[in-house]
BAKERO-700151 format. One record per residue: residue number from 1; residue in three letters; x, z, y negated of N, C-alpha, C, O in turn. Coordinates in Angstrom, 2 decimals. Layout:
% residues N
<NUM ALA <X Z Y> <X Z Y> <X Z Y> <X Z Y>>
...
END
This chain:
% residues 82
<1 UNK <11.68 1.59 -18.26> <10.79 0.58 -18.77> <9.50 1.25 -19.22> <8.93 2.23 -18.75>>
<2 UNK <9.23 0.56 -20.15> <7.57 1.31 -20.50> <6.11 0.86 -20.02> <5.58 -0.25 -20.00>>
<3 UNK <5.79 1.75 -19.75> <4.30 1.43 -19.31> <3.78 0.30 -20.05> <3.80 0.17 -21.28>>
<4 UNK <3.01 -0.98 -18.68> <2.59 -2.16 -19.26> <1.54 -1.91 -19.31> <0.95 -1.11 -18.59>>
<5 UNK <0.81 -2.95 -20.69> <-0.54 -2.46 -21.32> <-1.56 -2.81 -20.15> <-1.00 -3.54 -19.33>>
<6 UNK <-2.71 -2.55 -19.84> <-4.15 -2.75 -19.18> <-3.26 -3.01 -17.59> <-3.57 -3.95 -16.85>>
<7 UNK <-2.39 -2.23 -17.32> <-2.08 -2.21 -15.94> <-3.29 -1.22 -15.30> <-4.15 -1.81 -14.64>>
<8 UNK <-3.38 -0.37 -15.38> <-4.82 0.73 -14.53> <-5.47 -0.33 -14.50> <-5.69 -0.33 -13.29>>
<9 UNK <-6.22 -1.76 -15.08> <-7.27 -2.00 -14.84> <-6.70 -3.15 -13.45> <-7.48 -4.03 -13.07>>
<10 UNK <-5.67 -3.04 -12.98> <-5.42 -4.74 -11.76> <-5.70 -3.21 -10.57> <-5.47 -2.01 -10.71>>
<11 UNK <-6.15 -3.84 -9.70> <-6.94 -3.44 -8.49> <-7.05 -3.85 -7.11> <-7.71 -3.45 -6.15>>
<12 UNK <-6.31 -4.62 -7.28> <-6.11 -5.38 -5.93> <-4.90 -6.68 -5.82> <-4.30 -6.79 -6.89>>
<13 UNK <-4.47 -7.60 -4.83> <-3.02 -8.34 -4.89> <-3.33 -9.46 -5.59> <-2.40 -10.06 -6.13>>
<14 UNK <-4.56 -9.91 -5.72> <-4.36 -11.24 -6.81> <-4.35 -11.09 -8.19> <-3.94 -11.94 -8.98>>
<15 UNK <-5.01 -9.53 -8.61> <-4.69 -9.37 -10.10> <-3.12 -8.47 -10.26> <-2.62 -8.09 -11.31>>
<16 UNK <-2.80 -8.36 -9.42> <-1.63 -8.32 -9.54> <-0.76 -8.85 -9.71> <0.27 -8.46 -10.26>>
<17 UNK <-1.11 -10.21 -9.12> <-0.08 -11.59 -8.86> <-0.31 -12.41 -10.26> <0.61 -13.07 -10.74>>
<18 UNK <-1.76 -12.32 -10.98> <-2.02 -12.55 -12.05> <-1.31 -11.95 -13.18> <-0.50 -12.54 -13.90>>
<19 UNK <-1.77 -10.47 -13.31> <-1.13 -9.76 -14.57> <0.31 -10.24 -14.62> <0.80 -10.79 -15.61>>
<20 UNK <1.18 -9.91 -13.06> <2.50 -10.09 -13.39> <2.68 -11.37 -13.88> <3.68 -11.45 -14.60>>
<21 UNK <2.03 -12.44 -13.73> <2.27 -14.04 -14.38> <2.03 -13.32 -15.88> <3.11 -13.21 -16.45>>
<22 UNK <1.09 -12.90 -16.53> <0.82 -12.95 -17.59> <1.59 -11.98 -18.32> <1.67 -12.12 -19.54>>
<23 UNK <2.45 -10.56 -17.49> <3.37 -10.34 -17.96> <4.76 -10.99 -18.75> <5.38 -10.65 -19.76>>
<24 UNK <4.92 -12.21 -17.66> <6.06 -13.05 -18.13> <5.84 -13.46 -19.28> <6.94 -13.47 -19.82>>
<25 UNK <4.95 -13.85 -20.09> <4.51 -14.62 -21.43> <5.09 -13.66 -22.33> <5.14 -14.00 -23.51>>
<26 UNK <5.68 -12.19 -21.93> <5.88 -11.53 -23.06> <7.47 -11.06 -23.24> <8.00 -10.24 -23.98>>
<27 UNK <8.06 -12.12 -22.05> <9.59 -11.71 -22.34> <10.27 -12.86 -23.37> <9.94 -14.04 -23.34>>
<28 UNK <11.13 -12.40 -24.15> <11.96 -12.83 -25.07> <12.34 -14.20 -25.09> <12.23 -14.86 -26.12>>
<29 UNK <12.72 -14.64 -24.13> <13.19 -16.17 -23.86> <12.59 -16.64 -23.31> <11.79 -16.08 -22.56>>
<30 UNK <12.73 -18.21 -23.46> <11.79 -19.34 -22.39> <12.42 -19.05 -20.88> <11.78 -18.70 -19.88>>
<31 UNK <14.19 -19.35 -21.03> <14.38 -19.26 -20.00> <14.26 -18.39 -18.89> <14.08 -18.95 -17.81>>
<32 UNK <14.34 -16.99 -18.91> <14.00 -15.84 -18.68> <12.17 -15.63 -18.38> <11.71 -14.71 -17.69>>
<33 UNK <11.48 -16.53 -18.96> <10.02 -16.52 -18.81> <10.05 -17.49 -17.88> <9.27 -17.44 -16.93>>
<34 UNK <10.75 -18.29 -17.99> <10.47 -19.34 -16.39> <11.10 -18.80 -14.92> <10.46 -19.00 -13.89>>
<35 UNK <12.27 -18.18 -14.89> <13.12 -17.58 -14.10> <12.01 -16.70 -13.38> <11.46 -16.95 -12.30>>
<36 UNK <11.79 -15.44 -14.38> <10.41 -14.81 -13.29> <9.36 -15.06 -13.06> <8.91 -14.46 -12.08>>
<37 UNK <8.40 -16.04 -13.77> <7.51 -16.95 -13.26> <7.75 -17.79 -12.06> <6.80 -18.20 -11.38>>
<38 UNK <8.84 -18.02 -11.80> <9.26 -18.66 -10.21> <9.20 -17.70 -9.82> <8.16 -17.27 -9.32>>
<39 UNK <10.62 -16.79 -9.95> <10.68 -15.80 -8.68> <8.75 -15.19 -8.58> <8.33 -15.47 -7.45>>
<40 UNK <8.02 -14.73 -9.17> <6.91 -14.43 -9.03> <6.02 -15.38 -7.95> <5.72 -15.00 -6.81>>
<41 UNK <5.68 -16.59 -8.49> <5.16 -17.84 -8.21> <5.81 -17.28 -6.13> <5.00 -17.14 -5.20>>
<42 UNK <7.50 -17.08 -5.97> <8.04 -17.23 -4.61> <7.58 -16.33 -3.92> <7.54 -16.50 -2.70>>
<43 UNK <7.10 -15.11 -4.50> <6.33 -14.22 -3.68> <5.15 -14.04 -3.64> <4.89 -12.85 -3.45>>
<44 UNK <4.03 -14.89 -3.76> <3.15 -14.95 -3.73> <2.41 -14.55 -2.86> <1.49 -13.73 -2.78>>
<45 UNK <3.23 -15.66 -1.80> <2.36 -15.10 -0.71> <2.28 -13.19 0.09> <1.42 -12.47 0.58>>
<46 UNK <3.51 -13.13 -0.15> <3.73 -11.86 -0.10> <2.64 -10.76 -0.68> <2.12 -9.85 -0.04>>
<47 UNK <2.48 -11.03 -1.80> <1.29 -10.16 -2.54> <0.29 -10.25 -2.19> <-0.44 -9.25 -2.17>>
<48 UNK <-0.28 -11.87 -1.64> <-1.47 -12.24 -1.62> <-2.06 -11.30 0.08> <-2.98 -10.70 0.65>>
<49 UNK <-1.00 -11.68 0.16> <-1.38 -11.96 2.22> <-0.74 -10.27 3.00> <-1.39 -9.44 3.63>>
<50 UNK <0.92 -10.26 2.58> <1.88 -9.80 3.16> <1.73 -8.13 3.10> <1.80 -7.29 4.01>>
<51 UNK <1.51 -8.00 1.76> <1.82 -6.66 0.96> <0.54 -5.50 1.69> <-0.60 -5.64 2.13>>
<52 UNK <1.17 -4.74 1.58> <0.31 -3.45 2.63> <-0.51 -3.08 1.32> <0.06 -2.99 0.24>>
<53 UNK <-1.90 -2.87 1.47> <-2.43 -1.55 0.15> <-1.88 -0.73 -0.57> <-1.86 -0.70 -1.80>>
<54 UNK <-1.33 0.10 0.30> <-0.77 1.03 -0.04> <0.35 0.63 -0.81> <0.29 1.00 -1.98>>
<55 UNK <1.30 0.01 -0.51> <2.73 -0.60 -1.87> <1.63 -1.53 -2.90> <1.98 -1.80 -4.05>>
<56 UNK <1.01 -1.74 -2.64> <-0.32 -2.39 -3.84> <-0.16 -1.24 -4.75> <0.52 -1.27 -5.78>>
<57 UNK <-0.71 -0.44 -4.40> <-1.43 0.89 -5.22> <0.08 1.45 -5.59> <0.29 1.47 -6.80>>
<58 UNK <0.78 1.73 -5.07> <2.50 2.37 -5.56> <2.62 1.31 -6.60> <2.66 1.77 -7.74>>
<59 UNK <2.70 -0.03 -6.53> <3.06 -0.97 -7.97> <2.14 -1.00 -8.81> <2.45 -1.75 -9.74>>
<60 UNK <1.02 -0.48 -8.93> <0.01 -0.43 -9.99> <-0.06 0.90 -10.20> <-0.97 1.16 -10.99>>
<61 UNK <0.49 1.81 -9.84> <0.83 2.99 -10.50> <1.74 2.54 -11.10> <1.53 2.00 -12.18>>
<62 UNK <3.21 2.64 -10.50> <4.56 2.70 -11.20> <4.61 1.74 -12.44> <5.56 1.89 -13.21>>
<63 UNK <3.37 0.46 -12.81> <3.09 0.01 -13.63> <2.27 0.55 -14.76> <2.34 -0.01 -15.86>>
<64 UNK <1.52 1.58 -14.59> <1.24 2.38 -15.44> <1.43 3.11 -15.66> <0.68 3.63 -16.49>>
<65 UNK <2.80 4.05 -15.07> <3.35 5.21 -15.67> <4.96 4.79 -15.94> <5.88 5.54 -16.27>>
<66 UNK <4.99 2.87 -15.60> <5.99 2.57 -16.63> <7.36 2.85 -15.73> <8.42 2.53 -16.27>>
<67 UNK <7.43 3.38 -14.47> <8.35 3.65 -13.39> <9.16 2.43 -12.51> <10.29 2.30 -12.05>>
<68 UNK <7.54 1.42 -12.58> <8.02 0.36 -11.67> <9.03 -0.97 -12.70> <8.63 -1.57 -13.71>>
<69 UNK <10.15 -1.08 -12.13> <10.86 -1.71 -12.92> <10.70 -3.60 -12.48> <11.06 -4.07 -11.40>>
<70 UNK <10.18 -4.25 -13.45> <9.37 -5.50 -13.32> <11.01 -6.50 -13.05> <10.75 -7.60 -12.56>>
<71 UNK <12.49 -6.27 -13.28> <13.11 -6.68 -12.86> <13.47 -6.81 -11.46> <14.16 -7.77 -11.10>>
<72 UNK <13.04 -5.83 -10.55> <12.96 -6.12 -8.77> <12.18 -6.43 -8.26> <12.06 -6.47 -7.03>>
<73 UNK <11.22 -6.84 -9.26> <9.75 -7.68 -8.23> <9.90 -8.62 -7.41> <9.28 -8.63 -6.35>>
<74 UNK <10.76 -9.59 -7.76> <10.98 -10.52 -6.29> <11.79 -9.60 -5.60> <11.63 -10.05 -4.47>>
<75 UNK <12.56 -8.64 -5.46> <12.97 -7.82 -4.06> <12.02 -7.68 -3.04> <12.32 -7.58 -1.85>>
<76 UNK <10.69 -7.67 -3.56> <9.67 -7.31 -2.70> <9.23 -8.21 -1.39> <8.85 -7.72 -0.33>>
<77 UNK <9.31 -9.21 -1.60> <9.47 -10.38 -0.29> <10.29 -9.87 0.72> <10.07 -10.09 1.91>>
<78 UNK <11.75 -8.80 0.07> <12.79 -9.05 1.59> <11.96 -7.93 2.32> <11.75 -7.94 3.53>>
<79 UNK <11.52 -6.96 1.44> <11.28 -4.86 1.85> <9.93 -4.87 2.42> <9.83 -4.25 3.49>>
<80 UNK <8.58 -5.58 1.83> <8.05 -5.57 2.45> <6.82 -6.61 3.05> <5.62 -6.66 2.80>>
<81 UNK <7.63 -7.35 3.90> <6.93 -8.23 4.48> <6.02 -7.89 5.74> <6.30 -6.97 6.52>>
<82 UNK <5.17 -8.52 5.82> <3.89 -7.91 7.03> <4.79 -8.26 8.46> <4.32 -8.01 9.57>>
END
């Protein structure tokens, strides 16, 4: 996958939880734009609350060097919950 644009600038779990919403606006289909806008929307809390710093900072890298693949983002609820 390729590096997503103005990822270096999210910095913490709510612009994360943001960008990735605003990521969705740029996939191909409606349906497919609603599909990960839920699954996103389902881990919320996860990002908000759950998510350690440190896997913060690993997904906002792997988002800017284009590594982190935006199709397993809801995996992240099962791997790492607080």
């Amino acid at each position: 996958m390729a590096p997503l644009p103005n990822a270096g600038l999210v910095r913490n779990a709510l612009q994360l939880y943001r960008y990735l919403l605003r990521c969705c606006k740029q996939l191909p289909e409606e349906n497919i734009r609603q599909h990960y806008r839920h699954a996103i929307r389902q881990v919320r809390n996860v990002i908000l609350f759950c998510l350690k710093p440190v896997w913060i900072q690993r997904i906002i890298q792997g988002l800017c060097e284009g590594t982190f693949d935006f199709v397993c983002f809801p995996l992240l609820s099962c791997q790492f919950l607080c």
